[in-house]
PDB file of N, CA, C and O in Angstrom:
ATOM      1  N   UNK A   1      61.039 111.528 180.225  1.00  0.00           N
ATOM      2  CA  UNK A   1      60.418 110.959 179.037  1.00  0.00           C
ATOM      3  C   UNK A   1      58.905 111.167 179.113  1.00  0.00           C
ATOM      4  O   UNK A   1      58.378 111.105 180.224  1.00  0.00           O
ATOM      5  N   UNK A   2      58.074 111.438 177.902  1.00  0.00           N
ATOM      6  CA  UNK A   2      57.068 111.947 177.655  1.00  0.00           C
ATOM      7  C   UNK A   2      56.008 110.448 178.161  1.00  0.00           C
ATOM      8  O   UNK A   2      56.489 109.315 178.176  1.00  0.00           O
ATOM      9  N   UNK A   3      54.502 110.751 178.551  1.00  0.00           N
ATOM     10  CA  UNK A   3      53.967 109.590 178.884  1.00  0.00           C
ATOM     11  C   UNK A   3      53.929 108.675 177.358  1.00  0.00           C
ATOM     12  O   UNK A   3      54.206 107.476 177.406  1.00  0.00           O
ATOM     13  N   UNK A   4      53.598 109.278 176.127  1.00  0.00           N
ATOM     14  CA  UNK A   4      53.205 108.602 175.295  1.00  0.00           C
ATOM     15  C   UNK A   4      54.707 107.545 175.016  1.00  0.00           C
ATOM     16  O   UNK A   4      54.719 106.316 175.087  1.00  0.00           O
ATOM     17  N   UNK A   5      55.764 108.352 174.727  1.00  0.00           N
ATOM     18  CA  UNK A   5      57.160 107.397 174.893  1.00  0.00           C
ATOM     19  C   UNK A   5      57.114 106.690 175.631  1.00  0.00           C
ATOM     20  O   UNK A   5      55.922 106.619 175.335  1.00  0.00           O
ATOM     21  N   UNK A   6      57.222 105.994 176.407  1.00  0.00           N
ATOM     22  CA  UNK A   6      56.780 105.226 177.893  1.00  0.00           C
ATOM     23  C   UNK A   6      56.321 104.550 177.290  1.00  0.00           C
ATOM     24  O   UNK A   6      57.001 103.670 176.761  1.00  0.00           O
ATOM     25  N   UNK A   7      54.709 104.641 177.038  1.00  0.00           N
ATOM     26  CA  UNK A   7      53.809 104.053 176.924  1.00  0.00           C
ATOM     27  C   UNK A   7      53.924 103.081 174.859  1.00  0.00           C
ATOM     28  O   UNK A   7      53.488 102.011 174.436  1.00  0.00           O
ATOM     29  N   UNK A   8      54.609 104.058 174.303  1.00  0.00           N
ATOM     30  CA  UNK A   8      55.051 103.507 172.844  1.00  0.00           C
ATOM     31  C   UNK A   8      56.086 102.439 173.445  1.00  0.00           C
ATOM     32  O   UNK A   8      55.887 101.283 173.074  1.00  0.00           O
ATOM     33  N   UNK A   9      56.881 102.597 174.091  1.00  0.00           N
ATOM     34  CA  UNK A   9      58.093 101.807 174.429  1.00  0.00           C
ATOM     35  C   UNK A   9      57.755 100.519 174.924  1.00  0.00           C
ATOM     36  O   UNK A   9      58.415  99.527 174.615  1.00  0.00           O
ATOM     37  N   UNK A  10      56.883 100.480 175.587  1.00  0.00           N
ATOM     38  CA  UNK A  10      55.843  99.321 176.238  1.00  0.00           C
ATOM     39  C   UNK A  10      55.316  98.429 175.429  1.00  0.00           C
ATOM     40  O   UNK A  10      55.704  97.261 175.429  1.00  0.00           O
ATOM     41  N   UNK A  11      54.203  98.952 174.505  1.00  0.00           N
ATOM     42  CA  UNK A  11      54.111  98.520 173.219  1.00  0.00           C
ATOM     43  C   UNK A  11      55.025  97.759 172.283  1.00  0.00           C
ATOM     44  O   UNK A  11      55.044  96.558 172.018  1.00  0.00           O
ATOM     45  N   UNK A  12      55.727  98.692 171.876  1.00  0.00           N
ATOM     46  CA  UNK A  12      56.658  97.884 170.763  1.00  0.00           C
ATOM     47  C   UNK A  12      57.396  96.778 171.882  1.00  0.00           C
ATOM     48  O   UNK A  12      58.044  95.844 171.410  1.00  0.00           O
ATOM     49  N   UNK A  13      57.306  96.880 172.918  1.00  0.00           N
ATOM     50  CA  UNK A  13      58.303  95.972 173.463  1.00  0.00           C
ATOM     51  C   UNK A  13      57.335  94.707 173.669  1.00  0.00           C
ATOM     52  O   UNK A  13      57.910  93.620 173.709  1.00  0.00           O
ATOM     53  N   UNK A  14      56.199  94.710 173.778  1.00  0.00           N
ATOM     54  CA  UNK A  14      55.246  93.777 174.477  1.00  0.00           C
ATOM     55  C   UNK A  14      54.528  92.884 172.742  1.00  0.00           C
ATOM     56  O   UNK A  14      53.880  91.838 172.764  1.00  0.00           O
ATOM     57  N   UNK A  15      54.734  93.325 172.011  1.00  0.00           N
ATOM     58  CA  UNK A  15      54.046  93.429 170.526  1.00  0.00           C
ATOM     59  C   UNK A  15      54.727  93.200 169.666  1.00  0.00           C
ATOM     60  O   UNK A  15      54.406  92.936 168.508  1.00  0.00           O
ATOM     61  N   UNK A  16      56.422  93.319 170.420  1.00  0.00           N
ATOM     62  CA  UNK A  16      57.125  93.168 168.733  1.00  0.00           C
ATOM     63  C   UNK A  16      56.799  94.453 167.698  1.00  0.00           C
ATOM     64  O   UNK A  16      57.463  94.735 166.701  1.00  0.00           O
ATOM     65  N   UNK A  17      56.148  94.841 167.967  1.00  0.00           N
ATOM     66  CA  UNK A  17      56.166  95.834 166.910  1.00  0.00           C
ATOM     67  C   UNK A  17      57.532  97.000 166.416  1.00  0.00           C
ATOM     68  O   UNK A  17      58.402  97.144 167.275  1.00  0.00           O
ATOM     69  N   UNK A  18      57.685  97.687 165.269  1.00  0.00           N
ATOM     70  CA  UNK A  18      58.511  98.582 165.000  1.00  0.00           C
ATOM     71  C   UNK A  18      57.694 100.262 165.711  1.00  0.00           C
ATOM     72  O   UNK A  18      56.523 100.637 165.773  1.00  0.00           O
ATOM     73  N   UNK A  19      59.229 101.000 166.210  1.00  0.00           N
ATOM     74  CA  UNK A  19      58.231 102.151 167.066  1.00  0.00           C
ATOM     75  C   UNK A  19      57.393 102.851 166.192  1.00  0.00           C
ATOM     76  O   UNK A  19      56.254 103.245 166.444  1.00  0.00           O
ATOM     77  N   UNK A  20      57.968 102.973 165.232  1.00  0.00           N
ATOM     78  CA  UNK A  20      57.157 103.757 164.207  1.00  0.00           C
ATOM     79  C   UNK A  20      55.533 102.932 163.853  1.00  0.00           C
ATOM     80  O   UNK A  20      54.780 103.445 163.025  1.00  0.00           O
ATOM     81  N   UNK A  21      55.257 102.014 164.369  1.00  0.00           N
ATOM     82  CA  UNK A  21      54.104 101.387 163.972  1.00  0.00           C
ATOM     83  C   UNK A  21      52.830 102.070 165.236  1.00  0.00           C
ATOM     84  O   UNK A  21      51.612 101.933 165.355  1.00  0.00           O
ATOM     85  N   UNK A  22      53.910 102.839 166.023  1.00  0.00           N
ATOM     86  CA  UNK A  22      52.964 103.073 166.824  1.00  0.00           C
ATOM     87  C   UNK A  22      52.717 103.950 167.618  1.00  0.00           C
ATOM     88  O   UNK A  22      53.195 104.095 168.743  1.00  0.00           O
ATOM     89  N   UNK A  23      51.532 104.938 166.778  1.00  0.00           N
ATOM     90  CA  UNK A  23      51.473 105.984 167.123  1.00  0.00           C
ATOM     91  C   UNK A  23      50.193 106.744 167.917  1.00  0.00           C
ATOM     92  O   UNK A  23      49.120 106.149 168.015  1.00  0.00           O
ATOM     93  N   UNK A  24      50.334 107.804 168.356  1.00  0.00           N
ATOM     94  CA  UNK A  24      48.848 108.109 168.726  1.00  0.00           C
ATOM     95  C   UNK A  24      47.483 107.773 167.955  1.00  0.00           C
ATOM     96  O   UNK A  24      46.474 107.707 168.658  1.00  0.00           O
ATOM     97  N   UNK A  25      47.381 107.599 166.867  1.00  0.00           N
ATOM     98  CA  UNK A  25      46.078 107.525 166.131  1.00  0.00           C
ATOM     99  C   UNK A  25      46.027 106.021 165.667  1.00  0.00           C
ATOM    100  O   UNK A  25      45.118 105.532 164.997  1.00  0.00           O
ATOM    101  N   UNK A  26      47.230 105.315 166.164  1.00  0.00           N
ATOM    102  CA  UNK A  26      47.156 103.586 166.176  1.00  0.00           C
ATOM    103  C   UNK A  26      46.069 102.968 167.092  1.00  0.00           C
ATOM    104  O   UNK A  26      45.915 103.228 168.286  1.00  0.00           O
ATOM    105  N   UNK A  27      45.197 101.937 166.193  1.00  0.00           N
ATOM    106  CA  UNK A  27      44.293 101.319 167.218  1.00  0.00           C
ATOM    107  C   UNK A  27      45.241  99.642 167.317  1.00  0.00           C
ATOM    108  O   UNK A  27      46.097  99.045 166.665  1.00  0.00           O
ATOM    109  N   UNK A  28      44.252  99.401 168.820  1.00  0.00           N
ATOM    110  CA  UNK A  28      44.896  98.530 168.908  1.00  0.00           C
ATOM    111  C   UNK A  28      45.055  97.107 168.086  1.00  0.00           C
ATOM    112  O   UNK A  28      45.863  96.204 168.307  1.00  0.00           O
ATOM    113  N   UNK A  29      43.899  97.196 166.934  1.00  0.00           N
ATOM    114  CA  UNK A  29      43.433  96.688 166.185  1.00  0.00           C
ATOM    115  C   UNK A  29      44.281  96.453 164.620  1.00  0.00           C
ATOM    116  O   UNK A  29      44.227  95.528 163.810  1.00  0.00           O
ATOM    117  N   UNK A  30      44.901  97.479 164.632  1.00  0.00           N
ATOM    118  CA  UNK A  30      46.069  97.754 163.651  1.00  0.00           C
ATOM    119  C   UNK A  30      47.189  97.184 164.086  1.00  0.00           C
ATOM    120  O   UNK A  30      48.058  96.929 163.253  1.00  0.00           O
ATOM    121  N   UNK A  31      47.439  96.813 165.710  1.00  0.00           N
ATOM    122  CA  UNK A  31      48.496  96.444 165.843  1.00  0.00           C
ATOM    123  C   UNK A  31      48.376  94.513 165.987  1.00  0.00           C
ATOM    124  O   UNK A  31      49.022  93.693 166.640  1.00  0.00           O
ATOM    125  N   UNK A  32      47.412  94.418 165.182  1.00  0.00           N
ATOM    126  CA  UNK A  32      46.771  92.910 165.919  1.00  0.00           C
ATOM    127  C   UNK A  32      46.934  92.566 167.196  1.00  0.00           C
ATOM    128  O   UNK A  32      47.633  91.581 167.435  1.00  0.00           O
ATOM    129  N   UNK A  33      46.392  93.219 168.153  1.00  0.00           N
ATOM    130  CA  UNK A  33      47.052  93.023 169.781  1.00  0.00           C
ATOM    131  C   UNK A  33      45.474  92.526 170.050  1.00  0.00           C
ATOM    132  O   UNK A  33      44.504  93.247 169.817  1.00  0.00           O
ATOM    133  N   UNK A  34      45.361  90.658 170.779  1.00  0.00           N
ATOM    134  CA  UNK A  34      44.120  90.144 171.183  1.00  0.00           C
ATOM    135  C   UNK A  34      44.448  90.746 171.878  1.00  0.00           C
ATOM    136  O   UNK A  34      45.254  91.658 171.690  1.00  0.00           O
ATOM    137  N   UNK A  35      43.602  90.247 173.606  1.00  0.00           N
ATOM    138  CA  UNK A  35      42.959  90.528 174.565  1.00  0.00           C
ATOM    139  C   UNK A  35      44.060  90.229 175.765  1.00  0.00           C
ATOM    140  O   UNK A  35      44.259  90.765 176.855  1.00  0.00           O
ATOM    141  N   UNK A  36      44.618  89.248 175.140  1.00  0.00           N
ATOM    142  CA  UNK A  36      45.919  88.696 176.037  1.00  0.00           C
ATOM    143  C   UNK A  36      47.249  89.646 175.893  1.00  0.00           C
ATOM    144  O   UNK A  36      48.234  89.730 176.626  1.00  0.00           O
ATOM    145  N   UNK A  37      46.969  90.217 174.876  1.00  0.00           N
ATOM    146  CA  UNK A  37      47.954  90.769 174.402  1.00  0.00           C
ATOM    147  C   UNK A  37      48.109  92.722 175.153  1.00  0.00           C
ATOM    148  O   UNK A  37      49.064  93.388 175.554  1.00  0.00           O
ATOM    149  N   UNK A  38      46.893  92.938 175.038  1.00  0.00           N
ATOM    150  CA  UNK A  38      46.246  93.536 175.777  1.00  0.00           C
ATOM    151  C   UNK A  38      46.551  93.895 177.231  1.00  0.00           C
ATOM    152  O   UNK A  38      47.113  94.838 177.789  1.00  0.00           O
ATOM    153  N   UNK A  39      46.021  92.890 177.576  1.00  0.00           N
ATOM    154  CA  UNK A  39      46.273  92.386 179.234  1.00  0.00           C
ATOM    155  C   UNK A  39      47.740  92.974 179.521  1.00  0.00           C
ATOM    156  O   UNK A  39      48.005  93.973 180.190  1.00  0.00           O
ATOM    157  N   UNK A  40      48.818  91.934 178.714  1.00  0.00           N
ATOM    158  CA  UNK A  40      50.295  92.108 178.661  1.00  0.00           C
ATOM    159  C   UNK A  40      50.678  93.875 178.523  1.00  0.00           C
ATOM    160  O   UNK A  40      51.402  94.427 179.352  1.00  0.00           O
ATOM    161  N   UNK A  41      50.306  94.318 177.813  1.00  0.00           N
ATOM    162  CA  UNK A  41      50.695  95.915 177.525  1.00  0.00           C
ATOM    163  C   UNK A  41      49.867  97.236 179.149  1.00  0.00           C
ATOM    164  O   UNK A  41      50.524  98.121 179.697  1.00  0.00           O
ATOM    165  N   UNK A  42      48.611  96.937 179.425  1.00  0.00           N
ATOM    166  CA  UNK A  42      48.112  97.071 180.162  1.00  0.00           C
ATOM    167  C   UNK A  42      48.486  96.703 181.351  1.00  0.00           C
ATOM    168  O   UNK A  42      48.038  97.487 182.187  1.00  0.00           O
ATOM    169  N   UNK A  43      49.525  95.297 182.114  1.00  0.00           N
ATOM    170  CA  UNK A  43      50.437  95.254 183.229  1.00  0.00           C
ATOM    171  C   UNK A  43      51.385  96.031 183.050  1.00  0.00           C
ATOM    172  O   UNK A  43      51.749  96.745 183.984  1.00  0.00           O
ATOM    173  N   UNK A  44      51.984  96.084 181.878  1.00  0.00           N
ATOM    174  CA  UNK A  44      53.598  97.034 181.801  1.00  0.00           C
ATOM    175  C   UNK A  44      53.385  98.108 182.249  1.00  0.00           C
ATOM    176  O   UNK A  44      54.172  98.541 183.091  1.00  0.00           O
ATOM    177  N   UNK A  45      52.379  98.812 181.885  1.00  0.00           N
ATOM    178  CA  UNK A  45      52.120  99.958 181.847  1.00  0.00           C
ATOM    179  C   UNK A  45      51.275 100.406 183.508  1.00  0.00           C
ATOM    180  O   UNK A  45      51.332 101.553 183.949  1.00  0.00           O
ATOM    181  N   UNK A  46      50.689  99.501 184.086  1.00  0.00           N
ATOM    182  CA  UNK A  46      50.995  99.694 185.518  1.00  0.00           C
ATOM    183  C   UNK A  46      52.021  99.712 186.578  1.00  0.00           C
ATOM    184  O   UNK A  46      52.220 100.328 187.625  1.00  0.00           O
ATOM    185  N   UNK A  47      52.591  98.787 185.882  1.00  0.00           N
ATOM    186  CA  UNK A  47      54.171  98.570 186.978  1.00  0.00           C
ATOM    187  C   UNK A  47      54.877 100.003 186.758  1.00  0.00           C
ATOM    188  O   UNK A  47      55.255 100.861 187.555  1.00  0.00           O
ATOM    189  N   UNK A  48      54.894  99.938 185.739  1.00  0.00           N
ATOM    190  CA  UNK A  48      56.034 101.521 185.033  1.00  0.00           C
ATOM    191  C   UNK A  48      55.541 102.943 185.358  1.00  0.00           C
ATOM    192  O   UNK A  48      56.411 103.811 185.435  1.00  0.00           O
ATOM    193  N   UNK A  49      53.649 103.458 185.655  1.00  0.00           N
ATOM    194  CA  UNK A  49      53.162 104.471 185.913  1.00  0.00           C
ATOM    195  C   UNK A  49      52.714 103.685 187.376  1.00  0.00           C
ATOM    196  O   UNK A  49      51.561 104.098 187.255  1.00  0.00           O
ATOM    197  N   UNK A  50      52.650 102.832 188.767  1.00  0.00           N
ATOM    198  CA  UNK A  50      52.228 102.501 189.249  1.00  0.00           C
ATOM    199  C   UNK A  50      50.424 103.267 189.526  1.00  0.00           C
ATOM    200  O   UNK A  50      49.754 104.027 190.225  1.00  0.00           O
ATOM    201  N   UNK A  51      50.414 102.468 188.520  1.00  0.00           N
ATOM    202  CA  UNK A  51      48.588 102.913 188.551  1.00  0.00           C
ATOM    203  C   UNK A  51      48.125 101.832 188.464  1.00  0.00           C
ATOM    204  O   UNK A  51      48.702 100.797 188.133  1.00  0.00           O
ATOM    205  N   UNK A  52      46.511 102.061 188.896  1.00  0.00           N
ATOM    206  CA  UNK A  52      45.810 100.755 188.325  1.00  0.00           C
ATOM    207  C   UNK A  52      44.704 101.190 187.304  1.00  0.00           C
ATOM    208  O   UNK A  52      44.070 102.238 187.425  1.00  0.00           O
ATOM    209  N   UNK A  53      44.482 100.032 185.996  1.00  0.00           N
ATOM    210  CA  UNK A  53      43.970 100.268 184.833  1.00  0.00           C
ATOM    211  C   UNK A  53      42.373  99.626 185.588  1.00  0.00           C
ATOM    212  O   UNK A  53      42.419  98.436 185.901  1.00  0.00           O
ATOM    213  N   UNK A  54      41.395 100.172 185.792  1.00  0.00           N
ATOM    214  CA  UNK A  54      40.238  98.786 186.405  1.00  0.00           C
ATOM    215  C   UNK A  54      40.168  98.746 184.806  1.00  0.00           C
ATOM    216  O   UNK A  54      41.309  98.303 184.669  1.00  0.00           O
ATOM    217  N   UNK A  55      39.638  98.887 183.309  1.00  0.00           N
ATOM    218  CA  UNK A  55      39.189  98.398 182.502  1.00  0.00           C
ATOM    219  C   UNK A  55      40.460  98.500 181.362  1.00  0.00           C
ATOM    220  O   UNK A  55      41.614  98.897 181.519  1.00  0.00           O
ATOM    221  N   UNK A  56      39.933  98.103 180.441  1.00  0.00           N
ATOM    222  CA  UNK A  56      40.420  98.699 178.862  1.00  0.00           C
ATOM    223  C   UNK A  56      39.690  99.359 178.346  1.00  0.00           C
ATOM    224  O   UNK A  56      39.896 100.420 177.756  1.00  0.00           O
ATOM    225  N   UNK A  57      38.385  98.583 178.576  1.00  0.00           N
ATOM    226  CA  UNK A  57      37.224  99.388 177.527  1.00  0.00           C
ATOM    227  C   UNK A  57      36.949 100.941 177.408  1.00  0.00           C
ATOM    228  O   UNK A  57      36.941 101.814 178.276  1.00  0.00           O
ATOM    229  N   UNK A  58      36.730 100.993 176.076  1.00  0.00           N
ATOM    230  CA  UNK A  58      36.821 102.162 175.401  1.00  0.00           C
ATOM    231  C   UNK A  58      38.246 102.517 175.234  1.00  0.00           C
ATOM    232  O   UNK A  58      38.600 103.614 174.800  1.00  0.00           O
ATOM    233  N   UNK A  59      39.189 101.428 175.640  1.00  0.00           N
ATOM    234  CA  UNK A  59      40.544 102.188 174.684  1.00  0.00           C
ATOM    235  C   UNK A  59      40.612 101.366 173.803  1.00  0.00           C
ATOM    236  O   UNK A  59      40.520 100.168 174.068  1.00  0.00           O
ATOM    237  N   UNK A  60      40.773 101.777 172.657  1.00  0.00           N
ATOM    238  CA  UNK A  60      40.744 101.650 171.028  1.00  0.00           C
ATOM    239  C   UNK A  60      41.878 101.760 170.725  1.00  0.00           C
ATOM    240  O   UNK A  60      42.542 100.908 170.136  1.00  0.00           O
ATOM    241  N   UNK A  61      42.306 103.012 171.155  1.00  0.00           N
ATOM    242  CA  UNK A  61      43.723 103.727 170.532  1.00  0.00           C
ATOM    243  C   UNK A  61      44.732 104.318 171.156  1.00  0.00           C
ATOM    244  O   UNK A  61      44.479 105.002 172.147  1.00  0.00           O
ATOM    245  N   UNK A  62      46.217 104.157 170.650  1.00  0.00           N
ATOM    246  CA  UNK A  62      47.483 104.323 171.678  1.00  0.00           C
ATOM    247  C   UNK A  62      46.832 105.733 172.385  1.00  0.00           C
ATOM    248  O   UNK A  62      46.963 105.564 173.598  1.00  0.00           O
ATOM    249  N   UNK A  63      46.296 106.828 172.177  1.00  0.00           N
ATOM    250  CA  UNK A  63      46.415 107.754 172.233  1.00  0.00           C
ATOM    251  C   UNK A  63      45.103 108.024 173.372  1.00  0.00           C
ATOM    252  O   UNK A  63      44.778 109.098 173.879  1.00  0.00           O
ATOM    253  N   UNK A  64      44.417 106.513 173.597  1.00  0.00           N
ATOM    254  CA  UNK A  64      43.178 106.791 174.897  1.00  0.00           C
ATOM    255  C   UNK A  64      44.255 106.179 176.250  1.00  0.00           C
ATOM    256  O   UNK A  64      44.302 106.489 177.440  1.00  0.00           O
ATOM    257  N   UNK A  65      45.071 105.154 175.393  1.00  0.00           N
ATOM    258  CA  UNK A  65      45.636 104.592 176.672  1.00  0.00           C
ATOM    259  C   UNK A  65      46.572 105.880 177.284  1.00  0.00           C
ATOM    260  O   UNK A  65      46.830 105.986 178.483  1.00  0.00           O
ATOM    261  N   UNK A  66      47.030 106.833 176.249  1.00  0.00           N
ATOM    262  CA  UNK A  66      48.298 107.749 176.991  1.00  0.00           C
ATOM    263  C   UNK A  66      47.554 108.987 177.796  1.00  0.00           C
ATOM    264  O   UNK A  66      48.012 109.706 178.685  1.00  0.00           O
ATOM    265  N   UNK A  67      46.074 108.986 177.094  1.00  0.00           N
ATOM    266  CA  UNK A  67      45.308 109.890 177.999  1.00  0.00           C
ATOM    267  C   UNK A  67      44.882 109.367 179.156  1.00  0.00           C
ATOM    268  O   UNK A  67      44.600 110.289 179.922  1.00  0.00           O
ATOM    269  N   UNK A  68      44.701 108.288 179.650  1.00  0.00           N
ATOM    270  CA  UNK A  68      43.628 107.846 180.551  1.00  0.00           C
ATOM    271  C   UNK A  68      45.252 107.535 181.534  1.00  0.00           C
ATOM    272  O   UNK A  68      44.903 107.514 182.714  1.00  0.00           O
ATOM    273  N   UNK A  69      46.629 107.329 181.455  1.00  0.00           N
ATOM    274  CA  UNK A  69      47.451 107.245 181.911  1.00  0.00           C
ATOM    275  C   UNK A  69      47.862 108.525 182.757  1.00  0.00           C
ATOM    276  O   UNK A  69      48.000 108.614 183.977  1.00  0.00           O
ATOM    277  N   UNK A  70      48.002 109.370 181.896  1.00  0.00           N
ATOM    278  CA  UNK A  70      48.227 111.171 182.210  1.00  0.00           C
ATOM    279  C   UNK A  70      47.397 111.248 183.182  1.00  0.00           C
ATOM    280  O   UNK A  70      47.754 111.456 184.342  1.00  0.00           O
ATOM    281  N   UNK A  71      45.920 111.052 182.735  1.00  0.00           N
ATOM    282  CA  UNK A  71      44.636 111.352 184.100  1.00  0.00           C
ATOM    283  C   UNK A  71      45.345 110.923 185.311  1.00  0.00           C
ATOM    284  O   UNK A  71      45.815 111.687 186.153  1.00  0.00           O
ATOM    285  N   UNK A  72      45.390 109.473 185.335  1.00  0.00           N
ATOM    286  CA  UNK A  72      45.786 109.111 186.413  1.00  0.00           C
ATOM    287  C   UNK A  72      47.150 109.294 187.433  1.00  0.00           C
ATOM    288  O   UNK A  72      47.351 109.017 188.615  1.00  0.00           O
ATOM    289  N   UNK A  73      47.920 109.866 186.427  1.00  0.00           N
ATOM    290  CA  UNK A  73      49.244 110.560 186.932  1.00  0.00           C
ATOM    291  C   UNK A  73      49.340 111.982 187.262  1.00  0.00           C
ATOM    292  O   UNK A  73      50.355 112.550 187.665  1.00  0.00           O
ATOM    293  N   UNK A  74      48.433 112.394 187.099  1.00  0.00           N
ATOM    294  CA  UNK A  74      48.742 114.124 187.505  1.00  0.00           C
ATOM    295  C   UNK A  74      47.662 114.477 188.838  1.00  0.00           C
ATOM    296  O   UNK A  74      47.647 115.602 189.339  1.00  0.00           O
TER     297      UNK A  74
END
């Protein structure tokens, strides 16, 4: 499975959201996701790529989190 699938799957699962709500050019802002919410999508997504995130900042959008994921996986 592709990182961004993974990483969509995480999302809609952590957010409630529908998958289709969430796509590469989705901010996180569109998805009303606070900081906590945040946090929550940002653990999943360590346990599942065992990486560590040190920030968020500067991710805005599904599509910084699936890049800055990839970085750290290859």
């Amino acid at each position: 499975m592709a990182v961004f699938e993974k990483v969509q799957a995480i999302i809609v699962e952590e957010l409630g959201k529908e998958t289709e709500e969430v796509q590469l050019t989705t901010t996180f802002e569109d998805l009303d996701a606070d900081s906590l919410d945040l946090f929550q999508v940002i653990s999943e997504i360590e346990d599942e790529f065992d990486i560590q995130i040190d920030s968020e900042e500067g991710m805005t959008t599904v599509a910084d989190l699936v890049a800055y994921v990839e970085k750290e996986t290859n």
